[in-house]
N, C-alpha and C positions, 0 to 999 in steps of 0.2 A: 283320168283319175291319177296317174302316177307322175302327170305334170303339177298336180293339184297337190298329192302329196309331196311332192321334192320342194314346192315353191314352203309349204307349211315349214318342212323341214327348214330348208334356208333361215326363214322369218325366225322359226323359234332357236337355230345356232347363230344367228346375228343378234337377238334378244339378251342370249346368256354373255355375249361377249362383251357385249355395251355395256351389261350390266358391270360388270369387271370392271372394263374402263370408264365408266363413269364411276365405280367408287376407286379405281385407281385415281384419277383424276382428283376427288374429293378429299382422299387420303394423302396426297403427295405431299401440296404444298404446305400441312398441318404438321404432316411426320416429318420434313424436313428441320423445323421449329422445333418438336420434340426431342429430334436427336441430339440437336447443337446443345439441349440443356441437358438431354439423360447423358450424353456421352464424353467421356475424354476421347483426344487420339493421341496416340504417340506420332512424336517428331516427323372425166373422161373419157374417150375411150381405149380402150387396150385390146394386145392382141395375145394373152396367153401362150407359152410356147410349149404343149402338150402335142405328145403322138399319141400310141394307139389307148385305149382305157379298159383296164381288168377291173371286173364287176362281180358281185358277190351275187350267188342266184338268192332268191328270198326264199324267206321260209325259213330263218336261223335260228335257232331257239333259245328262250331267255330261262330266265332263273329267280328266283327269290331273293333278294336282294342280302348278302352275307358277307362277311371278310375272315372267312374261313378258306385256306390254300385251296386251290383247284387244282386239278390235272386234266390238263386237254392232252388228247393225241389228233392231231389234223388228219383231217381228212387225205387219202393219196387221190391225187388229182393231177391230170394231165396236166402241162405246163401251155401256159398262156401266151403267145407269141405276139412279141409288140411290132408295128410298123415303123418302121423308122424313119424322121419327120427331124427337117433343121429344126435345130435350134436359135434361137435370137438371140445375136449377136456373140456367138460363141468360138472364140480364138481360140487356139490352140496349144499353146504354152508347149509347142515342142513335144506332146504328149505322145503316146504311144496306141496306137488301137486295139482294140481287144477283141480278135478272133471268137466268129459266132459258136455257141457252142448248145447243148439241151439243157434246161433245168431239170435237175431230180426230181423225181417222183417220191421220193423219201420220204413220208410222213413227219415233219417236225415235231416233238414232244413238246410242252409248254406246261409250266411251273408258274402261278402265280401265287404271292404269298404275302402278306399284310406286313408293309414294313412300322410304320408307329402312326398316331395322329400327328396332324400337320398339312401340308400345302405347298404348292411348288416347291418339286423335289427337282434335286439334281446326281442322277448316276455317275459313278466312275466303278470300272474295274481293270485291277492293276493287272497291266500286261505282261508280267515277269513272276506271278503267284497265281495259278491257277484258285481261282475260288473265293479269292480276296476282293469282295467289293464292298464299297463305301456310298451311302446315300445321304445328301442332304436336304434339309427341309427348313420352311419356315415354318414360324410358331408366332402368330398375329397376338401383339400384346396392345390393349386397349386400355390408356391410360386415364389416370381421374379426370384430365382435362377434358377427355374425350380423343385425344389423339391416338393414332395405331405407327408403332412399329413393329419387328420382331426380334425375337433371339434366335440366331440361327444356331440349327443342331446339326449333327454328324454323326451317323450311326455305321459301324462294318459291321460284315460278316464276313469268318471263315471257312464258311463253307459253303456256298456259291447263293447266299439269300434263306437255305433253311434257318437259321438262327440269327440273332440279331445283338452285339455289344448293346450296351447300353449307349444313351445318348453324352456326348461331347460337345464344348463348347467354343470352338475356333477361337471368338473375341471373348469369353468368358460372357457374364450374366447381365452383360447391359441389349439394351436394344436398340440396334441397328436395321437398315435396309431391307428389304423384302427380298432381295434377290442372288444371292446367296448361290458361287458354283465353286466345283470341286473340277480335280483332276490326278490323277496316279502319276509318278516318272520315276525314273531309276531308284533301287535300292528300296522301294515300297514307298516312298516321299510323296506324303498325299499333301496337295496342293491347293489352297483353300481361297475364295477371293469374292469381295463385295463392298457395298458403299458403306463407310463410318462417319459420323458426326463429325462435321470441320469447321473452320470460321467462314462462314458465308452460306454455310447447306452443305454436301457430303463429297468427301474426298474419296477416290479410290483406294480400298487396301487389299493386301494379300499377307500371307501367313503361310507356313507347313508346320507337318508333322512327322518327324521320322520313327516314332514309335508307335504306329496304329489309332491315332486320337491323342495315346494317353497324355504328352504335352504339346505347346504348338509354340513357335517362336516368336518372336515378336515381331505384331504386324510392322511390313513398311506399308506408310500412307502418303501415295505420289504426292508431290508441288508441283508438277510438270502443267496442269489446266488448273485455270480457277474450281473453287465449289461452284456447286449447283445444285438443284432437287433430285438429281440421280448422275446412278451409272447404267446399271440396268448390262450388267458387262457378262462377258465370257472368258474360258480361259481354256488352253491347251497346253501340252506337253510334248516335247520332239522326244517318243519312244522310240527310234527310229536305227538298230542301233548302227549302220552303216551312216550314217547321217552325221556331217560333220558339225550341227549344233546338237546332237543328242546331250538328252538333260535340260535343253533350254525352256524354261516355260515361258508364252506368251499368254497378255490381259490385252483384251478389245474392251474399250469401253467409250459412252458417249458423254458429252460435254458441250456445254454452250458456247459456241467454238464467234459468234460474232450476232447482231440482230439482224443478219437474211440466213439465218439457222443453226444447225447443231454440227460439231464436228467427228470425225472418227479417232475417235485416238487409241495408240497403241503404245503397252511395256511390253520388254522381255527379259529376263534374267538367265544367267546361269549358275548363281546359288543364291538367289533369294532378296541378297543384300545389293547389290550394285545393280544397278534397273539404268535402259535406257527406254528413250521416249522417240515417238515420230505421231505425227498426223497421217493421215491416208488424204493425199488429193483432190481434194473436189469440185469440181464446179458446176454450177447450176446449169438446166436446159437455157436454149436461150429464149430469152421473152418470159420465163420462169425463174427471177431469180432468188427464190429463198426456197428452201429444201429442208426438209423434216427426216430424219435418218431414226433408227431403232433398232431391236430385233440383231444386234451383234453378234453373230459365230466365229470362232477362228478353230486353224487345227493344220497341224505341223504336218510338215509334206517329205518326202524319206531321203530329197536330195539335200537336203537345208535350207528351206524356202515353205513359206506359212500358205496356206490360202485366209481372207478373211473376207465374210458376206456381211450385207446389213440393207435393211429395210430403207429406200427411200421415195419420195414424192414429191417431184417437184410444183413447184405453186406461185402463181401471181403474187399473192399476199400471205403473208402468215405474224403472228404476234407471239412475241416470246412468253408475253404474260399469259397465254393464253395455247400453251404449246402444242395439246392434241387436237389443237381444233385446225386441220387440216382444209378445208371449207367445202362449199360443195363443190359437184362437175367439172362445173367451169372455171374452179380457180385450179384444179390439176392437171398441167400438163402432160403425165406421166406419174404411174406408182410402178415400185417393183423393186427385184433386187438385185443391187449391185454386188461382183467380186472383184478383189486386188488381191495380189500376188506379193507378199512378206519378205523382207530379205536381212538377213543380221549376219553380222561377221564377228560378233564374240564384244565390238566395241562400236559398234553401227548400226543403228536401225535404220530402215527403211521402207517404204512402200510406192508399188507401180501405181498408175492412176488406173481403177475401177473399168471395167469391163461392166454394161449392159445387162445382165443374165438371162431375166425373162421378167416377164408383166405381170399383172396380179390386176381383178378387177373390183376390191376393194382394201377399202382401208385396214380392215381388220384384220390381215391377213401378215399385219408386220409385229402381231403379238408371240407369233411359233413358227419356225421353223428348223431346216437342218440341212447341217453340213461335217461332209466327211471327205477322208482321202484315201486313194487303194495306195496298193503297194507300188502302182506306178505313177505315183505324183500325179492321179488325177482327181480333181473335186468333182463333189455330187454335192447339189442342191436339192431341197425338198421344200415344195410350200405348199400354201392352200392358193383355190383360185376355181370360179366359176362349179362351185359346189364337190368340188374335186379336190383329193392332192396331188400333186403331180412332181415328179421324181426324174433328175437329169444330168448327163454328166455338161461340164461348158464344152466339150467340144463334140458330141454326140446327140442324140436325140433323147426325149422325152416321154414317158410313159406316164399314164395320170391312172390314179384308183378311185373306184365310184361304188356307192352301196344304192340300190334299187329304193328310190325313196325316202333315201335321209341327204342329210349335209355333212360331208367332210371336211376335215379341219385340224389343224394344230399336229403336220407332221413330224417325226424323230428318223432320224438316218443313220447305220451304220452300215461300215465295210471293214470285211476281214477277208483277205486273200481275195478268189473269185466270186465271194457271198456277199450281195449286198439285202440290208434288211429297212425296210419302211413300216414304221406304226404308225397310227393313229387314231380320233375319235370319229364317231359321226352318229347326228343328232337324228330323230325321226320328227314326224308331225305330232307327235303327243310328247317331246320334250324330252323324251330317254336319250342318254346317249350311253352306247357301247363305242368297244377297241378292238381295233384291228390289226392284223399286219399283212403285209406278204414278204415273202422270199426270194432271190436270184441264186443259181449257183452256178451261171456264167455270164456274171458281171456285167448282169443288166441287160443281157440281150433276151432272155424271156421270163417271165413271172409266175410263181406261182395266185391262182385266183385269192383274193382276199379271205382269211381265216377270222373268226373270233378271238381274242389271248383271252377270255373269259366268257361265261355264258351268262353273266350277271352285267345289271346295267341298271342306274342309275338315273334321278331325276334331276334335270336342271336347276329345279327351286331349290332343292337341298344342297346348293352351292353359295349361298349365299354371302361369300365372306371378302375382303380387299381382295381385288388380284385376280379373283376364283379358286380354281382348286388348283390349277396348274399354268404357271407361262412360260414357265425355264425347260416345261420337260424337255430329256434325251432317251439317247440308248447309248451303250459300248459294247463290245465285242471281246472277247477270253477264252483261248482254248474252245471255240469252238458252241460257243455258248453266248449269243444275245443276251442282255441285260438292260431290260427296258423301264422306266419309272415313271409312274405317273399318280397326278390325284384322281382322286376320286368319293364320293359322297354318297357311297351305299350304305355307311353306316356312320353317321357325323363326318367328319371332314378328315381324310385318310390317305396316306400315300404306301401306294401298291407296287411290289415290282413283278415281274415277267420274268422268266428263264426260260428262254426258246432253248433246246437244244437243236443245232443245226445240221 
């Protein structure tokens, strides 16, 4: 029965995903047309590389469906001790290891609380203000023509998610891109970045704010790639403050880089205005050569040096006109995700050629993931894969989380100091999905067992909209406090956030 149940589960979080990307898919290349008129711009098989897997006992209890704040206190629970298992194809970048040490037994508190209506949200909290975070979201506008963009919003709080500013508007009240991310850097400089109407389909832009929303500058919108139907980008900040580009922000974003596939492309600035450009290197498997990339993370490293991940699949064949259609089995050589190593000297970009990371054994698994960096220049990756998520440093082993009889899916990662924190969803056999997370508080070497951030949980169907409720989600880290964001559709289409105290 609980082979029977999990396989349910899977079917029914593959169902909701498809659903997304097939109205992703339907939505694109119509919104792409929309924008160019609504807008100006200014000038196989695999081998998964999981070790041991912490698993929720059953029996968790649900809730009436409400977006009314919760307070969890977790459960105190012995700490979970993972085996430790190579990783694939995991160098070492001169890294440092991290002495084994006990997770806490500490009960984590958890705070969720209703941030506004909306969808794909994207967190930041600023690392220099306690309590100061900012969420952004989409807001799906469905025009006479029948076409969908949105307007994206930005909402802070000052006081760690109790209270909410009102909504902000980065590009002002046109409608642009779906995908929509933020970021915090010195001086409270919230950092704002997504695709805007160009001549050919949507150019990359970025923007800030140095007064909390209240005004934002004016976007730059790169020349460095042609347009295309997206960016679908990331973006980070070097808070770093020993770090000899602190201040600098980088944009990962992807682009129609030639017709055997997509490129990687990367900005970074250090005030806003003067932007440098580089590609990240790529070459296809051999006997594979067109490759589908997606799923871009970046996130500045404390020595002066970026990590950046991204979704790829290599392929016999693939058709630009035709871009998610990735094919079946036999036309993939390999899925999974790749990392390179960031390099800027204030008037240089650069990027190493991509590192291998680990495997993934389907395709839907390059719509969410996550990456972060501790204090000693090491990344962690988080994805989905084989009904699991699973959570790894590149030059250590990997730990995968499982819920007894659902599907997992669409992980968030953060690190603070020896703390690393993993969220995400998973779906059951009847289409609910709840959120999860666990905890480390010595740096990944044992886990606390998988917790609830809420006792409410949600139906699949009630997700019905572009996109779904969430593909951009994150978390960040503050003084000691998790900040996690996600949609969700317990009561219309709603973006939630999380305050773990750790």
């Amino acid at each position: 029965m609980a082979i029977e149940g999990t396989d349910a589960a899977t079917r029914a979080q593959h169902a909701f995903i498809a659903r997304a990307v097939q109205q992703y898919g339907r939505a694109l290349f119509p919104m792409v047309a929309a924008l160019v008129l609504a807008c100006s711009v200014a000038g196989s098989s695999v081998a998964p590389a999981t070790a041991a897997v912490a698993t929720l006992p059953s029996g968790q209890p649900d809730a009436t469906p409400s977006n009314e704040p919760v307070l969890l206190a977790a459960p105190v629970v012995s700490a979970v001790a993972a085996t430790p298992a190579a990783a694939t194809a995991a160098p070492t970048f001169g890294l440092i290891p991290t002495p084994a040490a006990a997770t806490s037994a500490q009960a984590p508190i958890v705070r969720e609380s209703f941030v506004a209506q909306g969808t794909e949200p994207s967190v930041a909290a600023d690392p220099f203000h306690a309590g100061v975070v900012a969420v952004a979201s989409e807001n799906i506008i469905t025009l006479a023509s029948g076409r969908n963009c949105s307007r994206p919003a930005v909402r802070i709080s000052e006081d760690g998610g109790a209270t909410w500013g009102g909504a902000v508007y980065p590009w002002g009240g046109l409608c642009y891109d779906v995908h929509a991310v933020i970021a915090w850097g010195p001086g409270s400089r919230l950092w704002a970045g997504n695709a805007v109407g160009a001549a050919g389909g949507l150019a990359m832009s970025v923007t800030h704010s140095d007064d909390l929303g209240k005004t934002w500058s004016r976007a730059f919108v790169e020349t460095f790639t042609r347009a295309w139907v997206g960016c679908y980008p990331a973006i980070s900040v070097d808070n770093w403050p020993g770090s000899p580009n602190f201040g600098t922000v980088y944009v990962a974003y992807n682009w129609l880089a030639g017709d055997d596939g997509v490129g990687v492309s990367l900005m970074a600035s250090r005030d806003g205005t003067t932007w440098v450009h580089t590609d990240v290197p790529v070459t296809p498997l051999a006997g594979y050569p067109y490759s589908w990339r997606i799923g871009y993370r970046i996130s500045a490293a404390p020595n002066g040096t970026a990590y950046v991940s991204f979704y790829e699949s290599s392929l016999k064949d693939w058709d630009s006109d035709d871009l998610f259609n990735e094919g079946g089995r036999s036309n993939i050589g390999r899925l999974g995700f790749e990392v390179a190593l960031v390099h800027f000297d204030g008037q240089n970009l650069s990027a190493d050629r991509p590192i291998w990371a680990t495997s993934v054994d389907h395709t839907k698994a390059q719509w969410q993931s996550g990456l972060a960096v501790d204090y000693l220049g090491r990344a962690w990756l988080a994805v989905e894969t084989e009904g699991r998520v699973s959570l790894g440093r590149l030059d250590g082993a990997w730990t995968s989380f499982s819920i007894p009889g659902q599907t997992s899916s669409k992980p968030s990662v953060a690190v603070s100091g020896r703390t690393v924190f993993i969220g995400w969803h998973a779906v059951d056999a009847a289409g609910r999905v709840r959120t999860y997370y666990s905890l480390s508080h010595d740096a990944g070497e044992t886990f606390l067992p998988p917790a609830l951030v809420t006792t409410v949980s949600w139906s699949l169907r009630a997700a019905d909209v572009t996109n779904g409720v969430g593909l951009r989600e994150n978390a960040d880290f503050c003084n000691g406090v998790v900040y996690y964001a996600y949609g969700d559709a317990r009561s219309q289409l709603g973006v939630y956030l999380a305050q773990i105290q750790t």
